[in-house]
C-alpha positions in Angstrom: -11.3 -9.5 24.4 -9.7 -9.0 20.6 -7.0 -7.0 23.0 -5.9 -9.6 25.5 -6.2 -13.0 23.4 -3.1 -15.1 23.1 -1.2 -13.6 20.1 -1.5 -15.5 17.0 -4.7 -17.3 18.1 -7.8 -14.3 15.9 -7.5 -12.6 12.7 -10.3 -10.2 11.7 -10.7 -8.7 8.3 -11.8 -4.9 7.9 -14.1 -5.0 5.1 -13.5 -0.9 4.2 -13.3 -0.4 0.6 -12.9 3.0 0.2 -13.5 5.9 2.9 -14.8 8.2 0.4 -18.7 9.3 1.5 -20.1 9.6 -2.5 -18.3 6.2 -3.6 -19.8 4.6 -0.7 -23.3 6.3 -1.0 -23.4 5.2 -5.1 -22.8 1.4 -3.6 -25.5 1.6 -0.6 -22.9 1.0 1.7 -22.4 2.6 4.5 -19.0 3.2 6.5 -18.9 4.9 10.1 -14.9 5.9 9.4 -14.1 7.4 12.9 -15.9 4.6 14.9 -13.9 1.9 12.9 -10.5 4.0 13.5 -11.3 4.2 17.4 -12.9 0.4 17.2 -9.8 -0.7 15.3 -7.0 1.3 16.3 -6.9 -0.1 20.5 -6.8 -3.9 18.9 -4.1 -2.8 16.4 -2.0 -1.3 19.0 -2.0 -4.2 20.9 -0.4 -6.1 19.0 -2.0 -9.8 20.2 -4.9 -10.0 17.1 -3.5 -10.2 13.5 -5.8 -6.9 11.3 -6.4 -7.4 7.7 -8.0 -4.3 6.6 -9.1 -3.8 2.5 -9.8 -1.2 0.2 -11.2 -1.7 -3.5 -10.1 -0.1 -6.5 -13.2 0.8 -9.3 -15.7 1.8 -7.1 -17.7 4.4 -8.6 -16.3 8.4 -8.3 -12.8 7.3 -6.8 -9.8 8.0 -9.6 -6.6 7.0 -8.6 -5.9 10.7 -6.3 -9.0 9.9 -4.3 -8.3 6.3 -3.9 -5.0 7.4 -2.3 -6.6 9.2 0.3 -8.4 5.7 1.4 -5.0 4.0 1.3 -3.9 7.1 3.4 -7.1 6.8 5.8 -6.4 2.8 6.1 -2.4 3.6 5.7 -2.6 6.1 9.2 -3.8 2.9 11.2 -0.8 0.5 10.4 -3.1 -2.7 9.9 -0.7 -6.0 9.6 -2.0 -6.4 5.9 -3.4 -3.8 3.7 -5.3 -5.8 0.9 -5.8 -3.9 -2.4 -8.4 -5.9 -4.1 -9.7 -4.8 -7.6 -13.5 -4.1 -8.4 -15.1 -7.5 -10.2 -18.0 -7.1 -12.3 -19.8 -10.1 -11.9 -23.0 -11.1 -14.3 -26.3 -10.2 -12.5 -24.5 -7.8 -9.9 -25.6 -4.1 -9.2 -22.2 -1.9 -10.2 -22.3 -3.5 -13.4 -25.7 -2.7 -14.3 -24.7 1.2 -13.6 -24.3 2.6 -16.7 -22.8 6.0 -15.7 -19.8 5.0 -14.5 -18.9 3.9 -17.8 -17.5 0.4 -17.0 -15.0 -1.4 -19.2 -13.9 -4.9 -17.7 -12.6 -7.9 -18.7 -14.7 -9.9 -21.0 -13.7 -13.5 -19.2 -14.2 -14.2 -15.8 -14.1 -12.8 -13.1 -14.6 -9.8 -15.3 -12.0 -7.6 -13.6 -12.6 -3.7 -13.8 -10.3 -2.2 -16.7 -11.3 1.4 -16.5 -14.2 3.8 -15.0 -15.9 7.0 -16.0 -12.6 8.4 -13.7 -10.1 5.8 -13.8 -8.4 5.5 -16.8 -7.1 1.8 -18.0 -3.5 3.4 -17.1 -4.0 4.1 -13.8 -5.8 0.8 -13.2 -2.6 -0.4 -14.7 -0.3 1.7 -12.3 -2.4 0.4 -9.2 -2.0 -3.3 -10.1 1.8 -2.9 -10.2 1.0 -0.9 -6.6 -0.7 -3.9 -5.0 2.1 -6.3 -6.1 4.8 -3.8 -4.6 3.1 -3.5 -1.8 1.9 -7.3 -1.1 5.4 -8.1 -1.6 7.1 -5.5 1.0 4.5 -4.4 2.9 2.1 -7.2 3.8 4.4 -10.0 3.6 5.4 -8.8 7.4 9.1 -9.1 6.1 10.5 -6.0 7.5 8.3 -5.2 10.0 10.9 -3.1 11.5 12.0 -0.2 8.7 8.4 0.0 7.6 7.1 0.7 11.0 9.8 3.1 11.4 8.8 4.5 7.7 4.9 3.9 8.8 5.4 6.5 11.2 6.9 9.3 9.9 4.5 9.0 6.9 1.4 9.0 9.4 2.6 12.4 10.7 2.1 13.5 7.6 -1.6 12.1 6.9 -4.3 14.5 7.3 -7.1 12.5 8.3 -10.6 12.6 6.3 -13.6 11.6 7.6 -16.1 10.1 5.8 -18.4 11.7 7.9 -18.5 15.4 5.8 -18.2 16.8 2.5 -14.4 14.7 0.8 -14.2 14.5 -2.6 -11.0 15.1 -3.9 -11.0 18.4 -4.5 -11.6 19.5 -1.2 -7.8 18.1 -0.7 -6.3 20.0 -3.1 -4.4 23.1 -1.8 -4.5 26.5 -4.0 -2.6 27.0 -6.8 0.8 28.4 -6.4 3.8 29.9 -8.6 5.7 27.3 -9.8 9.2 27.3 -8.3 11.6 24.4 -9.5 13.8 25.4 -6.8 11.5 24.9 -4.3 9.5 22.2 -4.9 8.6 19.8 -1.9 8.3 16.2 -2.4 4.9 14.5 -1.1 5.7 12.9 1.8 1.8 10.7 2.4 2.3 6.7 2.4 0.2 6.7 -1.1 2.8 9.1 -2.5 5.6 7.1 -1.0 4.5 3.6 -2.1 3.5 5.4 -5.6 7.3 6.7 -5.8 8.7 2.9 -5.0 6.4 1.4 -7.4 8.0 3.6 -10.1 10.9 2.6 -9.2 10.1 -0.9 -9.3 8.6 -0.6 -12.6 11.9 1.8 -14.1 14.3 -1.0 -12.8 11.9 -3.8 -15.0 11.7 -5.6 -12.3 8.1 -6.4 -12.7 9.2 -8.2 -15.7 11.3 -10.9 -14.2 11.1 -13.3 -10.8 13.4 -11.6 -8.6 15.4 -14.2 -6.1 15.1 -13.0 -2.3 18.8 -10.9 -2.1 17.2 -9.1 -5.2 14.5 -7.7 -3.6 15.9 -6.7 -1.0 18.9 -5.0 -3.2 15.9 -3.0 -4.3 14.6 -1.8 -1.2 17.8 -0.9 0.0 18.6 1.3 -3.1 15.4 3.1 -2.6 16.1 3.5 1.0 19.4 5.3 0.2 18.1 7.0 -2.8 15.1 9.0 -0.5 18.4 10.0 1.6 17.3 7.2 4.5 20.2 5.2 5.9 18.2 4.9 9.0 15.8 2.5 6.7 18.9 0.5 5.3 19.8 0.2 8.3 16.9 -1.7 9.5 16.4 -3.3 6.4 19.8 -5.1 7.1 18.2 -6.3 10.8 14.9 -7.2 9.5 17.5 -9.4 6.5 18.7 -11.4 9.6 15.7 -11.8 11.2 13.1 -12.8 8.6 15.8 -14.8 6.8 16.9 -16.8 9.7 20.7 -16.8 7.9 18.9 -17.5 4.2 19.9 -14.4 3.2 22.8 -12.2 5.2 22.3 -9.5 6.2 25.8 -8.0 5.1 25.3 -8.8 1.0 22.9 -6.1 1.3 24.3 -2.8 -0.5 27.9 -5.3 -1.5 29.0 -5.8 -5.1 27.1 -8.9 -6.9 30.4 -10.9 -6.6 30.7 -10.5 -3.1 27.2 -11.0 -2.3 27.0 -14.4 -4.3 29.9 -15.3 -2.4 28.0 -14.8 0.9 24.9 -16.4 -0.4 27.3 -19.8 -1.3 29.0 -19.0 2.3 32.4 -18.8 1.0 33.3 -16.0 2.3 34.0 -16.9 5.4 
């Protein structure tokens, strides 16, 4: 049904949280991972029923590596909206009457998780600059185009891990090998690539300021071209015209700030 209903008309939301079998067994919830990616992945695919899928950050035994291989799991699927909420410790609720996880949250409501027993208040930190990167470009269905062309050379990449067996992290980790400066391969997994654009967000300061539309997209198109992507600037430039509707052109993307702000005003033509 979810496959052949008039586009637009159903949105379901994917309550995941993590795909990680020990964080999921220390919260007596239970996850059948493959049977949600072959459940989900038809309905996705199809294109008529709007997904919102969501994963958790604080859940017990998932530090920021792990919780990148849920992003990854959830990532691989290409859900319209991604949602990276943030573990609440609310009065009277189990999590926050588990001691060994070492909780710190926020003392007002809606006591927001600050740190774990293995997620430091850094890292918490890093992921809420993640989610507001990636609410911004990603879920706001903006440039639909370049990030499903970027969605699925990253998904080649993804090694798939079931929640089914034996996951924690270290089972991901490959041996140690010499290290070679002149051979060193970047990380090439959506977590890593979203990771390396929030850096860049947070290096530029932009997290600091309200950024007008051009601005953002100024951004994206610098990253593009700095991962050695024009195919993504490229697309970037379409999606411009067609999420702007002529709000913001297309061609000010990549010009000088003079020329650009002369496009915006439409004097330049």
């Amino acid at each position: 049904i979810l496959c052949e209903t008039p586009p637009g008309r159903i949105q379901i939301e994917v309550g995941v949280q993590s795909t990680h079998k020990k964080t999921l067994d220390a919260i007596n919830r239970y996850n059948d991972w493959p049977y949600i990616q072959k459940a989900i992945r038809p309905i996705i695919e199809a294109g008529r029923t709007h997904v919102h899928m969501d994963l958790i950050v604080g859940l017990p035994h998932e530090n920021k590596a792990r919780f990148g291989l849920s992003f990854n799991d959830l990532f691989s699927l290409q859900p319209h909206a991604l949602q990276i909420g943030f573990l609440k410790l609310l009065k009277g609720s189990g999590v926050r009457r588990m001691e060994e996880y070492q909780y710190i949250s926020d003392p007002l409501a809606p006591y927001e998780v600050l740190s774990t027993h293995v997620l430091p208040y850094k890292d918490v930190r890093f992921l809420k600059h993640f989610e507001d990167v990636f609410e911004r470009f990603y879920n706001s269905e903006r440039f639909r185009t370049v990030f499903g062309y970027i969605g699925s050379k990253l998904i080649k990449e993804h090694t798939d891990t079931s929640i089914t067996g034996e996951d924690t992290i270290t089972n991901h980790v490959p041996p140690m090998k010499k290290y070679d400066p002149t051979k060193v391969e970047p990380k090439k997994d959506a977590f890593s690539y979203f990771c390396e654009m929030t850096q860049a967000w947070l290096d530029a300061g932009h997290h600091k300021v309200n950024l007008k539309d051009i601005d953002q997209i100024e951004f994206l198109y610098n990253f593009f071209l700095s991962k050695g992507d024009k195919v993504a600037a490229e697309l970037l430039q379409y999606d411009t015209l067609v999420s702007y509707r002529g709000k913001v052109r297309s061609e000010a993307v990549g010009l000088p700030k003079q020329t650009k702000e002369l496009l915006q005003e439409g004097e330049a033509f």
